[in-house]
VEXLUM-536445 format. One record per residue (C-alpha): residue in one letter; x, y, z. Coordinates in steps of 0.1 Angstrom, whole numbers, padded with zeros to 4 digits, always signed. Layout:
% VEXLUM-536445
AXYZ
...
This chain:
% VEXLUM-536445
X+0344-0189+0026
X+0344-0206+0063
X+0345-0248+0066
X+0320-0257+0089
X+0344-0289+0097
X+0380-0280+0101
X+0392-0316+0111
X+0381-0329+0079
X+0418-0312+0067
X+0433-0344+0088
X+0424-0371+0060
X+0456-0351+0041
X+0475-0376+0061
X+0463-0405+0039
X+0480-0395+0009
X+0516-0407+0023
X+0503-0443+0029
X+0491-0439-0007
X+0524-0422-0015
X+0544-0456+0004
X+0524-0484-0012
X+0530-0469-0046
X+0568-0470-0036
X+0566-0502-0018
X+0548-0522-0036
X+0562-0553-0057
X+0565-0542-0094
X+0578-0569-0122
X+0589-0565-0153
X+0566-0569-0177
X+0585-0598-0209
X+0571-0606-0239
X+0577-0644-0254
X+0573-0659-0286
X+0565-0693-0268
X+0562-0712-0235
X+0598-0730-0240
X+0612-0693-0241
X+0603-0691-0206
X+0624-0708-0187
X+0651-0686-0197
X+0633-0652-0181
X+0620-0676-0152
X+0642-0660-0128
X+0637-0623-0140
X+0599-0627-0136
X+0604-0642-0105
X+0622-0618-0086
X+0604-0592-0068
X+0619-0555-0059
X+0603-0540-0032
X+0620-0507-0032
X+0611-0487-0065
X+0620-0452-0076
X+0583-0435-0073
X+0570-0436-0105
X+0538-0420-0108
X+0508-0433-0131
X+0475-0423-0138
X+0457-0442-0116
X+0479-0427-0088
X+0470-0395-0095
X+0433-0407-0095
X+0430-0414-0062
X+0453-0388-0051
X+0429-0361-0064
X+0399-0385-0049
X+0414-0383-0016
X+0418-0346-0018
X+0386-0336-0026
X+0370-0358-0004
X+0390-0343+0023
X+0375-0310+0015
X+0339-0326+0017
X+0347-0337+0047
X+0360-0302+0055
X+0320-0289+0048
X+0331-0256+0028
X+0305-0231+0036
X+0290-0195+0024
X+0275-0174+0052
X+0243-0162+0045
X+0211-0148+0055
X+0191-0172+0072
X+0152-0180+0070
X+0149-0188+0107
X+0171-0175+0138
X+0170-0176+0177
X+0136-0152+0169
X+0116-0152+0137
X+0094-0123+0132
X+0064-0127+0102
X+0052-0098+0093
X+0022-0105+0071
X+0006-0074+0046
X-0031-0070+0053
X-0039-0044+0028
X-0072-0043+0003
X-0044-0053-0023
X-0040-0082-0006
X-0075-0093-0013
X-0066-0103-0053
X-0080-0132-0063
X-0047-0151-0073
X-0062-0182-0098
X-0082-0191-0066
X-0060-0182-0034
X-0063-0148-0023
X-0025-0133-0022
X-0033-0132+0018
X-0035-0170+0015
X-0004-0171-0006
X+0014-0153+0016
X-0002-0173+0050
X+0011-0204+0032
X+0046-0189+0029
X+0046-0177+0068
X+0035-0215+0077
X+0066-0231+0059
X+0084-0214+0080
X+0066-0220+0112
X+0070-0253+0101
X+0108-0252+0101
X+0112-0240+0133
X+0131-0264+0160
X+0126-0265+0195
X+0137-0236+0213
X+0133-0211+0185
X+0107-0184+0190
X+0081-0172+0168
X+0063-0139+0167
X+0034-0127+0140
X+0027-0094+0132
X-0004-0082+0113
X-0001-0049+0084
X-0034-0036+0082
X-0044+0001+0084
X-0026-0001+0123
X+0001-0025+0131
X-0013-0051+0159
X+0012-0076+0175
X-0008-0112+0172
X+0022-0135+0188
X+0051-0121+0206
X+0084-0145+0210
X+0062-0177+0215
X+0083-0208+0213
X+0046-0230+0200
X+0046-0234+0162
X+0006-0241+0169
X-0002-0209+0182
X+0020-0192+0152
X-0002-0211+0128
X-0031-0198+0149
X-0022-0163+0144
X-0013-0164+0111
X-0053-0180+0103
X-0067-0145+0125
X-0053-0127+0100
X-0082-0108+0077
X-0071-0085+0051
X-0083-0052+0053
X-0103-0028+0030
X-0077+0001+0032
X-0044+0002+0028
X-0012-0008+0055
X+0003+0012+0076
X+0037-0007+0067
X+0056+0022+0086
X+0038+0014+0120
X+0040-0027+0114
X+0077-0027+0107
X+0084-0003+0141
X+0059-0031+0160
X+0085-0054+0144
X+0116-0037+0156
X+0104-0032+0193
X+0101-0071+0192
X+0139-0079+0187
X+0163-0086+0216
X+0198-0080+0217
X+0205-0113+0231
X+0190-0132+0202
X+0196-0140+0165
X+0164-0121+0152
X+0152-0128+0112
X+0125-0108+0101
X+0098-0121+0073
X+0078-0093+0053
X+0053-0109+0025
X+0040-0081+0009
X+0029-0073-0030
X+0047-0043-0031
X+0077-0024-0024
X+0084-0015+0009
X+0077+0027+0005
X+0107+0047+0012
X+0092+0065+0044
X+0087+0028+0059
X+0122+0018+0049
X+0141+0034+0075
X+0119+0024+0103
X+0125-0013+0096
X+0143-0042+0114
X+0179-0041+0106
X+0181-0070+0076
X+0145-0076+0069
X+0137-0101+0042
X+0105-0091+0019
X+0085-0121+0003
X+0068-0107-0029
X+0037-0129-0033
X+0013-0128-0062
X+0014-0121-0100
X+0009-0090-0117
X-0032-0091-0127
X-0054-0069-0143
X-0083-0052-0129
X-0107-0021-0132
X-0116-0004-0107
X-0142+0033-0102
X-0113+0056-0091
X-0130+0084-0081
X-0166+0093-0080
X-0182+0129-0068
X-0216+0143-0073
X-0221+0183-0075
X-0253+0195-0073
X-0262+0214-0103
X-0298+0231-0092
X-0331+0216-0087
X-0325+0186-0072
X-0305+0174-0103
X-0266+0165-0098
X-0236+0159-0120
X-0219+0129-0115
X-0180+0131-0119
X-0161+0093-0126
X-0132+0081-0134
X-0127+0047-0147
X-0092+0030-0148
X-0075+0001-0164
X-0047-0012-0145
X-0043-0043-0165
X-0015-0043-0195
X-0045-0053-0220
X-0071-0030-0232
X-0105-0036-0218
X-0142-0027-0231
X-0159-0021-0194
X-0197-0012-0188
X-0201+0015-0163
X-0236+0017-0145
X-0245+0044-0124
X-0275+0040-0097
X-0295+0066-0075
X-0304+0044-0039
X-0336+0057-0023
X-0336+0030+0008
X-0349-0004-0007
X-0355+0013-0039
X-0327+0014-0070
X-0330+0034-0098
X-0307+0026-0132
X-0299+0067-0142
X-0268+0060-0164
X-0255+0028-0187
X-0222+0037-0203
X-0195+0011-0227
X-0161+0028-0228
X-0127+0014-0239
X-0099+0012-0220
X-0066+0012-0234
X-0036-0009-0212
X-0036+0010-0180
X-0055+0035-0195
X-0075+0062-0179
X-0115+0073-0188
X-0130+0104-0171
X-0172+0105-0175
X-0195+0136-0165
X-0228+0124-0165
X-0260+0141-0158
X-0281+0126-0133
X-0315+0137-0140
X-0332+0122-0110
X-0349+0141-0079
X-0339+0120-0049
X-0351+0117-0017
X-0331+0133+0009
X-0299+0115+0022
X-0299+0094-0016
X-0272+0074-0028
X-0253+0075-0061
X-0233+0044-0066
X-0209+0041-0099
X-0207-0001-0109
X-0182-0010-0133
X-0180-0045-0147
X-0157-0059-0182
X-0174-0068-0208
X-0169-0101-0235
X-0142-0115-0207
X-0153-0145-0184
X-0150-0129-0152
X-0145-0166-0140
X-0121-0181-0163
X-0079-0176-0163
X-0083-0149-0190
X-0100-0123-0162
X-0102-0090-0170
X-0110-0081-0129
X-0092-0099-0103
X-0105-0076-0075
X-0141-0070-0071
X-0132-0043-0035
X-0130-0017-0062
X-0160-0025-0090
X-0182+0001-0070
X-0178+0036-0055
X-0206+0059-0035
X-0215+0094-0033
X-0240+0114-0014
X-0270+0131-0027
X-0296+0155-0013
X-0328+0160-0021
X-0341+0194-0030
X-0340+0219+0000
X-0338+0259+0007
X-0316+0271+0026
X-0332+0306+0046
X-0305+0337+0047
X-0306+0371+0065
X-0289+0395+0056
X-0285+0425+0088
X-0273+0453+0079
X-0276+0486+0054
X-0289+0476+0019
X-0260+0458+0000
X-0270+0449-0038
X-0237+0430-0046
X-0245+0407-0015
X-0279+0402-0022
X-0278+0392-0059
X-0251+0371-0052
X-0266+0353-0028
X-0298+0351-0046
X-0278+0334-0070
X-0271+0306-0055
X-0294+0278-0059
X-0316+0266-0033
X-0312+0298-0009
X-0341+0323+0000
X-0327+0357+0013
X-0344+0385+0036
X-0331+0416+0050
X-0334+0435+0083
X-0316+0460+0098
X-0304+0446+0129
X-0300+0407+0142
X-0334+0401+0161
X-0335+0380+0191
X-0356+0351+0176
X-0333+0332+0144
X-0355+0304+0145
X-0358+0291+0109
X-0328+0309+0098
X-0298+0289+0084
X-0275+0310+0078
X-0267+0351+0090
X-0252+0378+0075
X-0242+0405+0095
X-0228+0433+0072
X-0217+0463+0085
X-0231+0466+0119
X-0224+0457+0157
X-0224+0415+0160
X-0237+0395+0187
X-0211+0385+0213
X-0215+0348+0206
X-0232+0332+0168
X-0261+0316+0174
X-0266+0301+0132
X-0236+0302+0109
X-0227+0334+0101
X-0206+0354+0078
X-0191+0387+0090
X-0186+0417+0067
X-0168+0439+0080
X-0189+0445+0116
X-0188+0471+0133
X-0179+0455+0169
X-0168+0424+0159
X-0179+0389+0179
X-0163+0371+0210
X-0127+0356+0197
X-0118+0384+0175
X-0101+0415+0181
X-0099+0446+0160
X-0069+0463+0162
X-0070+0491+0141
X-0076+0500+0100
X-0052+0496+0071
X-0051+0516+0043
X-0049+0499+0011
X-0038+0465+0017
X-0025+0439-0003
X-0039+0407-0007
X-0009+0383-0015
X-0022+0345-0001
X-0046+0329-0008
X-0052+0289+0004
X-0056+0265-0025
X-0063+0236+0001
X-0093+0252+0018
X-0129+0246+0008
X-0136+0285+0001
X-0113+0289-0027
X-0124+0260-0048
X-0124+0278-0085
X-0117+0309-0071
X-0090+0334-0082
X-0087+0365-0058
X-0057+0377-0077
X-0072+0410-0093
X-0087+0420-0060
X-0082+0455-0047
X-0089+0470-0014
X-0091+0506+0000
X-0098+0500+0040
X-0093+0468+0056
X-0095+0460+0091
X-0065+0450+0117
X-0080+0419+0132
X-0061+0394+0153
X-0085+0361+0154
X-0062+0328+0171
X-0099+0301+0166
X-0099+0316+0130
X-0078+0302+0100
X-0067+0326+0073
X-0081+0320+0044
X-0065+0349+0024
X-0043+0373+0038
X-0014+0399+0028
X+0017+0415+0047
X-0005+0433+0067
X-0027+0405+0079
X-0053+0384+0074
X-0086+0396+0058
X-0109+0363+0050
X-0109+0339+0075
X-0126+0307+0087
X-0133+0285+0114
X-0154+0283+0141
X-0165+0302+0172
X-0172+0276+0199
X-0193+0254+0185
X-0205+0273+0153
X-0188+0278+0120
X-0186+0313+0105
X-0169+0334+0079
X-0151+0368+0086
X-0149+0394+0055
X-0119+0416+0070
X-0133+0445+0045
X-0163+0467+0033
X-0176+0449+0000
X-0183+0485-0009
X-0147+0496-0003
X-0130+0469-0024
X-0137+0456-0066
X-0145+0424-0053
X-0179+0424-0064
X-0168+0432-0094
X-0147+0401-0098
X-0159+0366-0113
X-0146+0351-0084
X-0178+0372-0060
X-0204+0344-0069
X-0183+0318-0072
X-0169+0325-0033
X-0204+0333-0026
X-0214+0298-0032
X-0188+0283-0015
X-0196+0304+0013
X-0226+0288+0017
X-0224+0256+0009
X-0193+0255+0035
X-0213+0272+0059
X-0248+0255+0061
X-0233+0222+0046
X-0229+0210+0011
X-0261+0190-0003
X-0236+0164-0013
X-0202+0158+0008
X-0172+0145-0009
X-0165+0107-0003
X-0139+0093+0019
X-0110+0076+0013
X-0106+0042+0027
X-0077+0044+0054
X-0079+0084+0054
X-0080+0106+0086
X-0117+0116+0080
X-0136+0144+0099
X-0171+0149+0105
X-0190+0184+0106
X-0219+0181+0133
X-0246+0208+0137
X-0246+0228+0167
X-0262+0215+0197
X-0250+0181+0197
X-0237+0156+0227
X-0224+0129+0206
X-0217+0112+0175
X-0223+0074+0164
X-0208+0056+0137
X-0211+0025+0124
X-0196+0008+0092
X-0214-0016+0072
X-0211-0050+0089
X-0196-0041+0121
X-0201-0021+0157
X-0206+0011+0159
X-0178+0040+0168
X-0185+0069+0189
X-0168+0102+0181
X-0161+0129+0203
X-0184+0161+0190
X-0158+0188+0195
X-0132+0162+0174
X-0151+0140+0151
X-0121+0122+0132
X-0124+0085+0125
X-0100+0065+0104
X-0127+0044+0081
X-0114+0014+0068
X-0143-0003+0053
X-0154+0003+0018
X-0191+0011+0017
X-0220+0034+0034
X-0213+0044+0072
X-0247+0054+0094
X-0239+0085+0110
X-0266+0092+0143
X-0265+0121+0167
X-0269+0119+0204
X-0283+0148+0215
X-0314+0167+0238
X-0353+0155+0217
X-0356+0193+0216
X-0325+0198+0199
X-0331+0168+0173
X-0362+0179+0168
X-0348+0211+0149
X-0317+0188+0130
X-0324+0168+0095
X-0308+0138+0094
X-0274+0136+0090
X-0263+0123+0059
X-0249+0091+0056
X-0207+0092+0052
X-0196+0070+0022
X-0159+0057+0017
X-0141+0046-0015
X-0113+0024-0018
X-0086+0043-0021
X-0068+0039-0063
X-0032+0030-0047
X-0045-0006-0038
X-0063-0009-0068
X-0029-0013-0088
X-0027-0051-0090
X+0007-0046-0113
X+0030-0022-0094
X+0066-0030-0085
X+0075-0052-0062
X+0103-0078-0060
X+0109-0108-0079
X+0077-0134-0072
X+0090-0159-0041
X+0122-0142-0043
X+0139-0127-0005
X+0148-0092-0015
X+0166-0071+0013
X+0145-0038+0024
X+0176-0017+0010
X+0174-0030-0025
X+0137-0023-0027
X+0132+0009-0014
X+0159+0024-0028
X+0174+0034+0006
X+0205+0025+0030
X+0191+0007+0054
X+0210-0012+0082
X+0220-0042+0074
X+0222-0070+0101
X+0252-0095+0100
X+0247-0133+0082
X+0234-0153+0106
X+0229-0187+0083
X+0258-0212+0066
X+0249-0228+0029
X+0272-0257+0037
X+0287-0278+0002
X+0295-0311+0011
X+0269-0337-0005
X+0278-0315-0038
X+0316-0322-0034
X+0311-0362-0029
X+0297-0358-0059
X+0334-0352-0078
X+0347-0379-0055
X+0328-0404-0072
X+0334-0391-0105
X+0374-0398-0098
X+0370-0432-0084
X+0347-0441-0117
X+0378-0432-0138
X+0399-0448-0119
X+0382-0480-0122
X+0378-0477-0154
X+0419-0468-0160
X+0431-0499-0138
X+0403-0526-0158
X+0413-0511-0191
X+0384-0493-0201
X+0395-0470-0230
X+0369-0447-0246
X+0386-0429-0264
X+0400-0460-0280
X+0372-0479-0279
X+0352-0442-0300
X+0379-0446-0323
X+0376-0478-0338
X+0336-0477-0338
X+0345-0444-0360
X+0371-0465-0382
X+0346-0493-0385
X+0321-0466-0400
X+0345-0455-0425
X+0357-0483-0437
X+0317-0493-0444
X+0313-0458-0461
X+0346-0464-0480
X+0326-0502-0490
X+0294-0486-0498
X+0313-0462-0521
């Protein structure tokens, strides 16, 4: 408790001319007659006048006494330090995310949260300096320190919510770089979520988070993946969620897109129950056209979609894409001694024609994929290749020497080979030292690697550290299945898994290529570098993917498949935590974390509210001087009621 008015303590002095009238003032003794001849007889006494009077205190004294005090204090402005909404510096720091896109009974909660930002642009005096910070996918500083509420409010309308979600981590660091030590800085977060906990730490020390929006239901197609399951026909994967707190009856609608032609392959009704969860494999009987699209539609159903009693409040999330492929063959040699185990394994696989020779020829044209098993490699891989144990291994790897029985201890879950594979209960007689740095290991044990992966320069290969012959792999239910995912990692799966919106993504080019072109639906195109392709995509829907490369070289490519992204399920969550709605929550409380705090910069001053008492005492104190009694006056309206109910009786 501070009082923003100290010298307001100096009306304390009033109470001893108070104090001196009450002891000063004339006081007569009050005589009661029987009749006006009586009063010449007390004429003198009522007369007489003592100015000097032992201080006797009455009620109205004590009235104004306790008036004057506490309109001293008012005067004296008692005030609470707290945070404020505006400083010397106001940073507004304004969620972008596909969340933010919720359709709020109208608004949008990036429109709720704009009109929250403008108050406060509003508020700000002359001299005080505003900055705007936008929380899409990357932080971007719109304003910095501008002391011009109309460019603010300018700022704040550029901002478009993205379809990914924020990169809250990098905003709030663009936020902190933006404070001076010089200056009284407030930082402004509008969000509809909790500030995560690896974001927490990196944020301005006493940020203030805005929670905007309600919670609100909505469905959304989670995930979506199409495997190819042999001749051209595919098995589509989905998963359907609920997120609202009521159970939902949706309608999920699956579609094969051939260019401007749309084919219906699937209409299913499924219950949801509150923030339930429905996982559908459907058969897609369909032969598409190379490069097809699968897209997965999801609508409720018996709700008005337009009234207050929604069932979907976010429509980002009502669809999700996958790739398909049309039927192809994919043309494998196998050089080397006779191998059975590798050639009915690959035969196996569907789609893929194998031949046999006994050495690599010069010419691989038409050939997708190589096999050398056994035998002396080429120095450099001209087609993907996978390596069995060579006999002079390639450019990039070095053979060191033989091991004798080794174990195989590791195995990576992450990588695309060992997808449903279990290498467990393999066993090995000779293995080969090898020592490959371009490689990654795909299993290994103590003594080494002995499956790895990667490329070599431009071309991706496989490298079988052992004889087949001289191991029970082929004996193993995981041969086939590693087989197939040899392949399809090598030449390139007929159907690549979708990206996630806001994702590091990266692209696998064919060899030959000078350059790669993106472009996202509705907006320019990106160009990648070939030996790098990552992107960040952060628009829902269909990319075109185009290569740049020599009309020879084209010539010999099919076209690249088109790369789809999904919105990612964490925005899809219209009812997560977050803090109370309107409500300034510090960053500490809401992330759970110790975050630093910054000292009050604000008063809440509570003066008008103490005038308030002061008029209350000097009502009763007119009221004691004029003889206005209410207790009496309650008590003989209550006597007056008895005595009627004691009439009536």
């Amino acid at each position: 408790m501070r009082f923003a008015v100290p010298g307001g303590f100096a009306v304390v002095g009033l109470a001893l001319p108070l104090l001196l009238w009450y002891v000063l003032r004339s006081r007569r003794p009050r005589v009661e007659v029987a009749s006006t001849f009586l009063w010449r007889s007390t004429d003198r006494a009522v007369a007489a006048a003592v100015p000097w009077q032992r201080f006797r205190p009455d009620r109205t004294f004590w009235l104004v006494l306790a008036a004057l005090l506490v309109g001293m204090a008012a005067l004296a402005r008692p005030a609470l330090p707290v945070t404020a909404a505006l400083g010397d510096h106001t940073i507004l720091v304004l969620d972008a995310s596909a969340s933010m896109l919720a359709d709020e009974g109208g608004p949008t909660r990036l429109e709720l949260a704009r009109r929250e930002a403008q108050r406060l642009v509003e508020r700000a005096g002359p001299g005080q300096l505003l900055s705007v910070v936008e929380a899409g996918p990357r932080g971007r500083v719109l304003l910095s320190a501008s002391d011009d509420p109309v460019a603010a409010s300018r700022a704040l309308r550029s901002i478009q919510a993205a379809q990914a979600p924020a990169d809250l981590a990098d905003a709030l660091t663009l936020a902190a770089s933006l404070q001076r030590p010089d200056q009284e800085t407030v930082t402004h977060l509008f969000t509809d979520g909790v500030v995560p906990a690896g974001a927490a730490p990196l944020a301005p020390a006493g940020l203030i988070v805005n929670a905007v929006g309600q919670d609100r239901p909505n469905l959304a197609v989670a995930h979506l993946q199409a495997v190819p399951a042999g001749g051209g026909a595919a098995t589509a994967f989905v998963q359907v969620r609920n997120f609202g707190l009521l159970s939902t009856d949706a309608r999920l609608v699956l579609d094969v897109i051939e260019g401007d032609t749309t084919v219906s392959v699937a209409d299913r009704r499924v219950t949801l129950a509150p923030r339930g969860v429905a996982d559908l494999v459907v058969p897609v009987d369909h032969r598409p056209a190379e490069n097809a699209l699968l897209r997965a539609r999801v609508e409720p159903v018996g709700v008005d979609v337009t009234g207050a009693d929604q069932a979907d409040a976010l429509s980002l999330d009502d669809q999700a894409w996958a790739a398909l492929s049309g039927p192809r063959e994919v043309q494998v040699l196998v050089a080397g001694p006779e191998n059975v185990f590798l050639a009915a394994a690959l035969g196996s696989v569907p789609g893929v024609e194998v031949t046999s020779a006994n050495g690599v020829p010069e010419d691989l044209t038409g050939i997708d994929l190589l096999v050398v098993d056994r035998i002396a490699a080429p120095p450099q891989p001209r087609v993907p290749t996978i390596y069995v144990a060579p006999a002079a291994p390639p450019e990039g790897v070095i053979l060191a020497g033989e091991l004798e029985l080794p174990a195989l201890t590791f195995q990576d879950p992450d990588h695309g080979l060992m997808a449903d594979v279990d290498l467990s209960g393999v066993a090995i007689a000779k293995a080969q030292a090898l020592q490959a740095p371009a490689l990654r290991a795909v299993a290994s044990g103590p003594s080494g690697p002995l499956l790895l992966a990667g490329r070599l320069g431009p071309t991706p290969v496989v490298y079988i550290g052992f004889d087949l012959l001289q191991s029970n792999l082929p004996l193993q239910v995981a041969w086939p299945v590693l087989t197939a995912n040899v392949v399809a990692w090598l030449t390139g799966p007929p159907a690549s898994a979708p990206a996630v919106a806001g994702a590091p993504t990266v692209l696998t080019p064919p060899a030959g290529i000078t350059g790669i072109q993106v472009t996202p639906p509705g907006g320019p195109a990106t160009r990648l570098d070939p030996t790098w392709p990552q992107l960040v995509a952060d628009r829902v829907g269909v990319w075109t993917v185009t290569y740049d490369a020599p009309p020879e070289v084209l010539a010999t490519l099919a076209p690249p498949a088109p790369l789809v992204v999904n919105a990612d399920p964490a925005d899809s969550d219209l009812s997560r935590p977050r803090p109370g709605p309107d409500t300034p929550t510090d960053v500490s409380r809401v992330a759970g974390t110790a975050a630093p705090q910054a000292p009050s910069n604000g008063l809440r001053v509570f003066g008008r509210e103490i005038l308030v008492g002061v008029l209350v005492l000097l009502l009763l104190e007119w009221a004691s001087t004029h003889g206005v009694r209410p207790l009496r006056w309650w008590r003989a309206l209550r006597a007056r009621r008895v005595e009627k109910a004691v009439q009536r009786s």
